[in-house]
TORPA-4810 file (N, C-alpha, C, O; in nm, 3 decimals):
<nodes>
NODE_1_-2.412_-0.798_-2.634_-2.405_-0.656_-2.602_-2.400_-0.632_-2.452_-2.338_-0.535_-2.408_X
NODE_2_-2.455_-0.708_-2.382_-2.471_-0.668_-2.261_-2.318_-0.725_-2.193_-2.261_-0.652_-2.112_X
NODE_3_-2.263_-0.842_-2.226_-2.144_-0.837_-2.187_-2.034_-0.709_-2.239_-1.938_-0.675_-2.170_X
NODE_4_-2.054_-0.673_-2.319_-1.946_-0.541_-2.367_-2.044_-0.429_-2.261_-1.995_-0.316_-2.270_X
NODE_5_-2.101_-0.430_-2.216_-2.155_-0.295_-2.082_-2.072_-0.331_-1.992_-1.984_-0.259_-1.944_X
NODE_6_-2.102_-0.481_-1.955_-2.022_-0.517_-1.839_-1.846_-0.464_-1.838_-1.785_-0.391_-1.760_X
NODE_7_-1.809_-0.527_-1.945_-1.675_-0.480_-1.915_-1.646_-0.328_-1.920_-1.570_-0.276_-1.838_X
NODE_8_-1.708_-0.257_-2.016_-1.714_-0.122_-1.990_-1.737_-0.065_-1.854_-1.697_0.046_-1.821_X
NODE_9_-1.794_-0.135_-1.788_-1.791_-0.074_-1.649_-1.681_-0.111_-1.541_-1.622_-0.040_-1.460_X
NODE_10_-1.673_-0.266_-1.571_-1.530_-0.313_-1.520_-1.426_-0.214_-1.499_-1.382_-0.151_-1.404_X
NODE_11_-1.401_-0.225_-1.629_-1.297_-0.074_-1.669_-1.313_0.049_-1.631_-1.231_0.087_-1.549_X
NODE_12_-1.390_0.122_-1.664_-1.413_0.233_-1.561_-1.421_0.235_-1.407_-1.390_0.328_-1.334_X
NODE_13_-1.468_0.116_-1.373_-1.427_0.122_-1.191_-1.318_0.088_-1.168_-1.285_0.099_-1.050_X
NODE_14_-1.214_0.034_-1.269_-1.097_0.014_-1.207_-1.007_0.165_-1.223_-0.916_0.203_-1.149_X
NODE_15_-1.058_0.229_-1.329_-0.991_0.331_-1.342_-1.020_0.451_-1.246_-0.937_0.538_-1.218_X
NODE_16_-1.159_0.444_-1.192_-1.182_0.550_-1.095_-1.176_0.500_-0.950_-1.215_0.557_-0.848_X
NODE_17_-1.109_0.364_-0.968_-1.078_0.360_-0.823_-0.919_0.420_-0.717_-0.803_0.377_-0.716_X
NODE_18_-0.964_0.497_-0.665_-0.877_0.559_-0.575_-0.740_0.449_-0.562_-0.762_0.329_-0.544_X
NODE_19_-0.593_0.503_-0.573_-0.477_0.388_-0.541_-0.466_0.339_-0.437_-0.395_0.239_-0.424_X
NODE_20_-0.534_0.399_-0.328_-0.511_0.372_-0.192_-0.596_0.233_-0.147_-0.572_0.156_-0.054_X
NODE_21_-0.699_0.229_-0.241_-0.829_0.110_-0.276_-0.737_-0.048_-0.302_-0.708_-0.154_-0.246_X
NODE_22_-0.715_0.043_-0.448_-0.682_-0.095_-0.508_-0.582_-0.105_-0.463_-0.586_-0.228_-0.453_X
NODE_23_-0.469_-0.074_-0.416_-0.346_-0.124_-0.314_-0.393_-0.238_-0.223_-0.348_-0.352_-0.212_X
NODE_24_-0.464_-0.197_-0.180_-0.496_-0.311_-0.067_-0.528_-0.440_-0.079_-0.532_-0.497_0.030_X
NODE_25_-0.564_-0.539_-0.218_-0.590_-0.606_-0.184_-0.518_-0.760_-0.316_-0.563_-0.868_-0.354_X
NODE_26_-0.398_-0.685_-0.340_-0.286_-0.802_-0.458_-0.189_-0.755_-0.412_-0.153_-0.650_-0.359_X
NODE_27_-0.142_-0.875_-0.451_0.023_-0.869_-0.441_0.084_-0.783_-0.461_0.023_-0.686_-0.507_X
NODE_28_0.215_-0.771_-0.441_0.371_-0.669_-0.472_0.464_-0.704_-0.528_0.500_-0.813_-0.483_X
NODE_29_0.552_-0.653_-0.638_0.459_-0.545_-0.714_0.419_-0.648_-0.797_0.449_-0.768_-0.794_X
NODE_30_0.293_-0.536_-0.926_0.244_-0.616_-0.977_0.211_-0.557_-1.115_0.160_-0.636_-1.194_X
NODE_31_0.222_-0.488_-1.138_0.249_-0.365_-1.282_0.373_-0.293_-1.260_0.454_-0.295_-1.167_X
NODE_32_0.367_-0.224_-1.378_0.504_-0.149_-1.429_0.500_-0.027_-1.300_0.598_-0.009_-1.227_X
NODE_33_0.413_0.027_-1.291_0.426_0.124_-1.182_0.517_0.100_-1.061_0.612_0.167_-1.021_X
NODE_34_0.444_-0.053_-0.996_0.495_-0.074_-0.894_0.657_-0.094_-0.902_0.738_-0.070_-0.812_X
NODE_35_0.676_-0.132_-0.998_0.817_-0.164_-1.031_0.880_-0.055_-1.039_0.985_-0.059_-0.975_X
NODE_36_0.857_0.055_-1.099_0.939_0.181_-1.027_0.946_0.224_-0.896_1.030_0.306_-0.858_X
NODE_37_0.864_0.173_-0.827_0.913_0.186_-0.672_1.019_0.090_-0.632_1.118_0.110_-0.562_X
NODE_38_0.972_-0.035_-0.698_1.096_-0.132_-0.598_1.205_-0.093_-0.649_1.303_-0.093_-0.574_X
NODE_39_1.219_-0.054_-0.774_1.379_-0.004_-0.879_1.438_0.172_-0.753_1.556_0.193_-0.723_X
NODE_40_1.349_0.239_-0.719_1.378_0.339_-0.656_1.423_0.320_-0.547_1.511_0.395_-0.505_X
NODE_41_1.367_0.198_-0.460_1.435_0.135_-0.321_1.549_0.052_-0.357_1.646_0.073_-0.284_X
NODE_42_1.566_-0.026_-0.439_1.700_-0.113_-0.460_1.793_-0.031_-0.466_1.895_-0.066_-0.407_X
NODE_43_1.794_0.103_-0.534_1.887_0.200_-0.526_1.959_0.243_-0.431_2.078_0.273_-0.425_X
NODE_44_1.829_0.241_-0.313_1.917_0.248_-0.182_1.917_0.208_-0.062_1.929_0.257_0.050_X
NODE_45_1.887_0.029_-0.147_1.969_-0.080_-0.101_1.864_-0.173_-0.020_1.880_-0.257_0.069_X
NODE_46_1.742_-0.122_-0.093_1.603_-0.144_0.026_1.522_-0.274_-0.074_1.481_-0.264_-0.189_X
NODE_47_1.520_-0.380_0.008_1.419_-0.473_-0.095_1.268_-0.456_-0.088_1.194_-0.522_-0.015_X
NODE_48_1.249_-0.407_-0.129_1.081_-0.305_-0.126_0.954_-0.417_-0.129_0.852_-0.395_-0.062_X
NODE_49_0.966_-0.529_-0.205_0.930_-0.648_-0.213_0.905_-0.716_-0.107_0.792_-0.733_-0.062_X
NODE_50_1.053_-0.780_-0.041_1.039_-0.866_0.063_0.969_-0.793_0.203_0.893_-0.852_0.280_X
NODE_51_1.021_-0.621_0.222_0.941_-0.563_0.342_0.780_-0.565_0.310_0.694_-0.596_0.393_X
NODE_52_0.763_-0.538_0.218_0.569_-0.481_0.219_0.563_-0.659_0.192_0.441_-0.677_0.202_X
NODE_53_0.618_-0.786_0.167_0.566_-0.900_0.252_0.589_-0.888_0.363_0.508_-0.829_0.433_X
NODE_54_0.700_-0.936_0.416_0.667_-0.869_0.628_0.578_-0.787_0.656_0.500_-0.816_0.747_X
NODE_55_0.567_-0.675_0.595_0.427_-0.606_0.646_0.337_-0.639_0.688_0.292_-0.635_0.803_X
NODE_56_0.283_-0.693_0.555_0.171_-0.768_0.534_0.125_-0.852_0.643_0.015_-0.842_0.697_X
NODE_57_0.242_-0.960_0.681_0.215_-1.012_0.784_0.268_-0.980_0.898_0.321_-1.070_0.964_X
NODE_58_0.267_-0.858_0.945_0.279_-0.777_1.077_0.379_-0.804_1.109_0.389_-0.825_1.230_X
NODE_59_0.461_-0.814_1.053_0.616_-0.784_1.090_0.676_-0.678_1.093_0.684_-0.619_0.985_X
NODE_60_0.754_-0.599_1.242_0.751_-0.467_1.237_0.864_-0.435_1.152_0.873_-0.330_1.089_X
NODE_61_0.981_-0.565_1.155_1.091_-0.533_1.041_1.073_-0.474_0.912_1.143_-0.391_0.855_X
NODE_62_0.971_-0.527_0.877_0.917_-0.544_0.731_0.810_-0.375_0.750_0.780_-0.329_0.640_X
NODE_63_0.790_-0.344_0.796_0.720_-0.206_0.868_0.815_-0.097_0.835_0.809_-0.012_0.747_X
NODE_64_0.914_-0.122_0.938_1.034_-0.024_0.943_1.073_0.026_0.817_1.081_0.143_0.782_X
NODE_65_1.101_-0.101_0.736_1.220_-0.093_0.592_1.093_-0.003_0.543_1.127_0.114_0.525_X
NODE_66_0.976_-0.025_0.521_0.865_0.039_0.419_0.872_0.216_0.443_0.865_0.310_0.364_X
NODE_67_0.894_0.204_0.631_0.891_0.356_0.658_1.010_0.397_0.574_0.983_0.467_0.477_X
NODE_68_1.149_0.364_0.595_1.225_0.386_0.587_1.276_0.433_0.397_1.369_0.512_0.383_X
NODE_69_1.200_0.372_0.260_1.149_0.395_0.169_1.111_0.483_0.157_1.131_0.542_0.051_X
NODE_70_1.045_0.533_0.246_0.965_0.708_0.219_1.082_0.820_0.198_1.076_0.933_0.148_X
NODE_71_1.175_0.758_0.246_1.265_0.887_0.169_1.321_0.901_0.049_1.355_1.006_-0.005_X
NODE_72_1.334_0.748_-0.007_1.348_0.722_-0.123_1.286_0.746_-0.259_1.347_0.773_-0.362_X
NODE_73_1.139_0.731_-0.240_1.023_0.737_-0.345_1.026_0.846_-0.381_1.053_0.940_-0.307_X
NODE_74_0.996_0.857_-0.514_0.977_0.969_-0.565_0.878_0.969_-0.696_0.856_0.863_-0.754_X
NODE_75_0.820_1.088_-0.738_0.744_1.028_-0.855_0.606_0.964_-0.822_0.532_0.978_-0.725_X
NODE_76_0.594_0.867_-0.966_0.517_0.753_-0.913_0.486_0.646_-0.825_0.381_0.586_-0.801_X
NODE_77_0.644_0.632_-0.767_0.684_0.551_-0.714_0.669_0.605_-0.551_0.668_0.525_-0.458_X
NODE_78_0.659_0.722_-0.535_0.616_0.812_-0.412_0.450_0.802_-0.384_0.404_0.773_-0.273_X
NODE_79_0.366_0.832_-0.511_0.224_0.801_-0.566_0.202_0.652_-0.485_0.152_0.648_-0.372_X
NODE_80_0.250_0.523_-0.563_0.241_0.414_-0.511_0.255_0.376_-0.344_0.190_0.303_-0.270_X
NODE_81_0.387_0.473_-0.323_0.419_0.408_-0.217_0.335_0.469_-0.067_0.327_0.417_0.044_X
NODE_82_0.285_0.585_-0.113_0.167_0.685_0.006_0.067_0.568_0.002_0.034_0.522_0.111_X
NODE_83_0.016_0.516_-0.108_-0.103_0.415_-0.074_-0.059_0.300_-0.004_-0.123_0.250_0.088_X
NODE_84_0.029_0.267_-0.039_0.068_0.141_0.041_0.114_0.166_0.190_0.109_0.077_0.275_X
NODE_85_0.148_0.263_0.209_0.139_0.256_0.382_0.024_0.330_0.408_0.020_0.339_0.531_X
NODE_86_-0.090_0.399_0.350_-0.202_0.437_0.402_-0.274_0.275_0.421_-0.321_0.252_0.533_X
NODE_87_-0.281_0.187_0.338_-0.301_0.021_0.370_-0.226_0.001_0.502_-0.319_0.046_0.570_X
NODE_88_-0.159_-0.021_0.568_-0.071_-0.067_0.611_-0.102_0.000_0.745_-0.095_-0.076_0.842_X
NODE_89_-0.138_0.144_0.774_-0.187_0.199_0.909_-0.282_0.112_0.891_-0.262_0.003_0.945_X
NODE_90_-0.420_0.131_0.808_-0.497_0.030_0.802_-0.508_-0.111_0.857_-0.571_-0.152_0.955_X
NODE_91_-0.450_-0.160_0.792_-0.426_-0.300_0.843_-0.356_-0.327_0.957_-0.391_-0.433_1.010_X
NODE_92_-0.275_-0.270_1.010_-0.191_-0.265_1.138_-0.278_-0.240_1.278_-0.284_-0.301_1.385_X
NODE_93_-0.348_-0.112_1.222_-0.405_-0.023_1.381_-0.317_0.067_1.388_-0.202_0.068_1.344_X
NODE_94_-0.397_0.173_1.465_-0.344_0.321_1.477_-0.168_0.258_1.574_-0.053_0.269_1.530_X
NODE_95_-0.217_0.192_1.717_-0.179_0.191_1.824_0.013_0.107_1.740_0.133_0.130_1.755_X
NODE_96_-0.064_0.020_1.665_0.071_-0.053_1.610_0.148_-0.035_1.593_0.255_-0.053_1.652_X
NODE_97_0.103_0.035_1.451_0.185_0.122_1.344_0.274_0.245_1.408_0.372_0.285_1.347_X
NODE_98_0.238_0.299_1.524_0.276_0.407_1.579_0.394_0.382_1.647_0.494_0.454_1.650_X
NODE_99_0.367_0.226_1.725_0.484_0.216_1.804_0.597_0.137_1.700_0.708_0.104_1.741_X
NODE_100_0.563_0.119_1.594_0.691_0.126_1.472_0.764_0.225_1.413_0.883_0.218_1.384_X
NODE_101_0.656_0.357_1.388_0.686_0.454_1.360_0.804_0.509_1.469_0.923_0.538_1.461_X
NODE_102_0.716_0.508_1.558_0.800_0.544_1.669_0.957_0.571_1.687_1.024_0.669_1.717_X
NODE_103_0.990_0.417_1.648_1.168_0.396_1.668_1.208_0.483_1.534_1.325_0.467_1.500_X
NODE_104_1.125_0.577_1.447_1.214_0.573_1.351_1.290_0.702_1.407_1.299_0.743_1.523_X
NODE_105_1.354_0.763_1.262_1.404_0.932_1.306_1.321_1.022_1.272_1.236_0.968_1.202_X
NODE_106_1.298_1.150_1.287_1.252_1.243_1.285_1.199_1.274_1.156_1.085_1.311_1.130_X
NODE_107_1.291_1.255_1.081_1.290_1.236_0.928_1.189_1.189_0.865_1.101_1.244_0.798_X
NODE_108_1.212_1.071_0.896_1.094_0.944_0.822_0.989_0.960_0.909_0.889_0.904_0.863_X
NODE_109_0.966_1.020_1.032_0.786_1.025_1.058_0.800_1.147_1.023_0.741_1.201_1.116_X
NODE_110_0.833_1.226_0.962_0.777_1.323_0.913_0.738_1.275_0.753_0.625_1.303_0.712_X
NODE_111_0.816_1.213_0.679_0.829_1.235_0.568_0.697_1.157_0.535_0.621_1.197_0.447_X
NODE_112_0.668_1.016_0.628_0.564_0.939_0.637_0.374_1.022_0.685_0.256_1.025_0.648_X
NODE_113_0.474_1.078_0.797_0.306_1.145_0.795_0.247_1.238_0.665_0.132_1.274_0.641_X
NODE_114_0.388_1.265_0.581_0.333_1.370_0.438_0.211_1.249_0.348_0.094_1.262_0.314_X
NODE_115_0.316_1.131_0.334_0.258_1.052_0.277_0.113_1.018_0.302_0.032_1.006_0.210_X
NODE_116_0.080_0.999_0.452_-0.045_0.975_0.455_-0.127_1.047_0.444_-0.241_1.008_0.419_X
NODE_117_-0.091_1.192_0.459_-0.184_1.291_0.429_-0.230_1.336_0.313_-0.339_1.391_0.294_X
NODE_118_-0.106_1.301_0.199_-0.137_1.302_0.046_-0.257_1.156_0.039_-0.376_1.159_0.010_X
NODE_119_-0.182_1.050_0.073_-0.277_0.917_0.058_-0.391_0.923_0.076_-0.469_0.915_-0.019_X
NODE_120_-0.438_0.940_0.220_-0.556_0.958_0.303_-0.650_1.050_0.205_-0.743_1.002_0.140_X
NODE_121_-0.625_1.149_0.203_-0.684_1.259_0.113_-0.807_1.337_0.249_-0.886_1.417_0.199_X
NODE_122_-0.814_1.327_0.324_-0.926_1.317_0.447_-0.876_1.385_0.549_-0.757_1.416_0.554_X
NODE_123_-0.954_1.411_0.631_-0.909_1.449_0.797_-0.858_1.311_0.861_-0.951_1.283_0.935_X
NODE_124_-0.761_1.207_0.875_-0.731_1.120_0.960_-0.657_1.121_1.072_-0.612_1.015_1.115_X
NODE_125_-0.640_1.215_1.122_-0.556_1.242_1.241_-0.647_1.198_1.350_-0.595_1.123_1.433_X
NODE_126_-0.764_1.226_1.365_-0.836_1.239_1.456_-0.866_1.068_1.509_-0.869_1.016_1.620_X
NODE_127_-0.894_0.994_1.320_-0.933_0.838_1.343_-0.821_0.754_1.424_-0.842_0.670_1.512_X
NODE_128_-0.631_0.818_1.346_-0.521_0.733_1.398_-0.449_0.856_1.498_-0.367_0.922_1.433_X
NODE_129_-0.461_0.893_1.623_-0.389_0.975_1.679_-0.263_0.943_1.700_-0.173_1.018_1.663_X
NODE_130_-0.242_0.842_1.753_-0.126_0.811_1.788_-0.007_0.831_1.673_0.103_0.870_1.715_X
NODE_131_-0.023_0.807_1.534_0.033_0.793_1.476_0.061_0.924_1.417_0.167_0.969_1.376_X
NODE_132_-0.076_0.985_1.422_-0.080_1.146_1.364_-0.004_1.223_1.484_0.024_1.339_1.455_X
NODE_133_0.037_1.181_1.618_0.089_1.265_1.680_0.267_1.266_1.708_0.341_1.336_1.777_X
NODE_134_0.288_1.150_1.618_0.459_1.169_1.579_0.503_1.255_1.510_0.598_1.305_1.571_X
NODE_135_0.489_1.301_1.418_0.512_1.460_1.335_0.389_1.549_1.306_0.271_1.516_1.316_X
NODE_136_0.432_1.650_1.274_0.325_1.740_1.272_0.301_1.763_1.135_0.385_1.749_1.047_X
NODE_137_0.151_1.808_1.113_0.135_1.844_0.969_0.195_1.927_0.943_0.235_2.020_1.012_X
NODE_138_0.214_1.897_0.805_0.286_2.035_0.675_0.152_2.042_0.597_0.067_1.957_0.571_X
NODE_139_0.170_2.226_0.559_0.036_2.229_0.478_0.058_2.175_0.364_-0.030_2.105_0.313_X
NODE_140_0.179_2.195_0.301_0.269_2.141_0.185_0.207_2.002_0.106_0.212_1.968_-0.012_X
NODE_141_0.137_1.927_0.246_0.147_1.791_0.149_0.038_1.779_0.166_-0.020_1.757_0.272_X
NODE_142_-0.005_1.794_0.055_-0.148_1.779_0.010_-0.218_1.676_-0.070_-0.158_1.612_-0.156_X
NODE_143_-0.306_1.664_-0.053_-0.367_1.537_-0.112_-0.379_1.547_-0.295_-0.391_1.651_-0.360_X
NODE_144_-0.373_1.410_-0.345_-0.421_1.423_-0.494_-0.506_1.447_-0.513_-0.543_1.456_-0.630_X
</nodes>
């Protein structure tokens, strides 16, 4: 009996854990979810896979292509993909990530800062400035 508690709780913490959580710490992709993101980037022409590996290991190439996805996602696959670059400021540093952001267009740090602000769910502008000071907030994008 006491092992059937255990997993009962297993299960419930995996289910109430925030996506932005459990993103961070397995592979890509790795359920059906994720796979509608990489199917949404192959579309246009983006290997969604091989960048969030470069990421991972601080490769700004592999950075770029991920920003560059944000215009793509949609859906769940939009869901997925806000957590995975809220990881990714994370893991990078404000100062990093920013000067990747940086080179992009206007477009994609905007479309990216929506993302993190849905992701984040929080006040983070203040923690990553640099990065929060490439586009400006929209009230629009709001957190889950």
């Amino acid at each position: 009996m006491a092992n059937y508690h255990r997993w009962v709780f297993v299960i419930a913490a995996s289910l109430l854990t925030p996506a932005c959580l459990s993103a961070q710490s397995r592979a890509f992709p790795s359920t059906y979810m994720d796979t509608v993101l990489v199917e949404q980037a192959a579309r246009a022409g983006i290997k969604y896979g091989v960048a969030y590996a470069a990421a991972v290991r601080k490769d700004s190439v592999g950075l770029a292509t991920l920003f560059r996805a944000t215009l793509v996602a949609d859906g769940a696959g939009a869901d997925q993909h806000s957590a995975i670059l809220w990881d990714q400021l994370q893991r990078w540093g404000d100062s990093a990530f920013a000067r990747v952001l940086r080179t992009q267009p206007d477009t994609v740090r905007t479309r990216v800062r929506c993302a993190l602000d849905y992701a984040a769910c929080t006040p983070w502008a203040s923690r990553y400035p640099h990065t929060a000071r490439l586009a400006a907030r929209n009230p629009n994008c709001v957190c889950r």
